[in-house]
N, C-alpha and C positions, 0 to 999 in steps of 0.2 A: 195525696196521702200525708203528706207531712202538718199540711193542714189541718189532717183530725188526729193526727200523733196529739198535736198541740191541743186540739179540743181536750182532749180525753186527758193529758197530765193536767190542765186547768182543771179540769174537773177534778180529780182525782183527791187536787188539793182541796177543791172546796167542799166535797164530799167523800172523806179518810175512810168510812163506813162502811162502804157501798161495792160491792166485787163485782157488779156489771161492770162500772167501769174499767174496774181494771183491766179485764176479760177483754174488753173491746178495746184495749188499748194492746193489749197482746196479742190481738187480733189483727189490728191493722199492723202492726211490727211485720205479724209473718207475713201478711200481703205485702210488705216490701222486701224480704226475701231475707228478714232481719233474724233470723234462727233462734240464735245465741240470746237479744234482746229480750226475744217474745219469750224465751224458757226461763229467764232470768223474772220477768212479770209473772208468770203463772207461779214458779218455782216462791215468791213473795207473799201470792195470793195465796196460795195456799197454806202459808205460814199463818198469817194470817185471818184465814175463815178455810181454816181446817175442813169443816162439816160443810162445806158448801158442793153441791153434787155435780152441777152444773160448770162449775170453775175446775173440777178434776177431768170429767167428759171434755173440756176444750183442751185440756192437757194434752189429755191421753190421746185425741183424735190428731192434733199436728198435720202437717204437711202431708205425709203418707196415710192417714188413718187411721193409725192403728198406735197406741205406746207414747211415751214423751215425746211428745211433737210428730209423731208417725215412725217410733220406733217402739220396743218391747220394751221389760226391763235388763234384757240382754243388753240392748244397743242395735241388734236386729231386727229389721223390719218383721212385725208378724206376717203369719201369712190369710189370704184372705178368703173366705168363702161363701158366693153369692150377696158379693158385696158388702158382708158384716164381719167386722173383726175378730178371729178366734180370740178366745181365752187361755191358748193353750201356755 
């Protein structure tokens, strides 16, 4: 893992543009159980390319599913129904 941590910040640099990247470097953050790092990329990216739909979806979905990083905007986990996360 730390291997494509480093891919993906090389890239990053050499492509400023580009919010896959970043996305997958958020990604692998949380595959190493890095919470705080990966909210801190998303919470970036999205400063950044605002309108991007896909960069908010890997927000929102996080570790639990559901909310920043798999919480609401409470802090609470939503709760879940036939596997899709409420809106409520």
């Amino acid at each position: 893992m730390a291997e494509a941590e480093a891919v993906y910040r090389a890239t990053a640099q050499r492509f400023p543009d580009d919010p896959v990247t970043y996305r997958g470097l958020a990604e692998v953050l949380k595959a190493q159980g890095r919470m705080a790092d990966a909210e801190a990329v998303y919470r970036a990216t999205l400063q950044r390319f605002a309108e991007d739909p896909v960069t908010h979806r890997g927000f929102g979905r996080g570790a639990e599913g559901a909310g920043p990083l798999g919480r609401g905007r409470s802090g609470v986990p939503r709760r879940r129904s036939g596997g899709f996360p409420t809106t409520r």
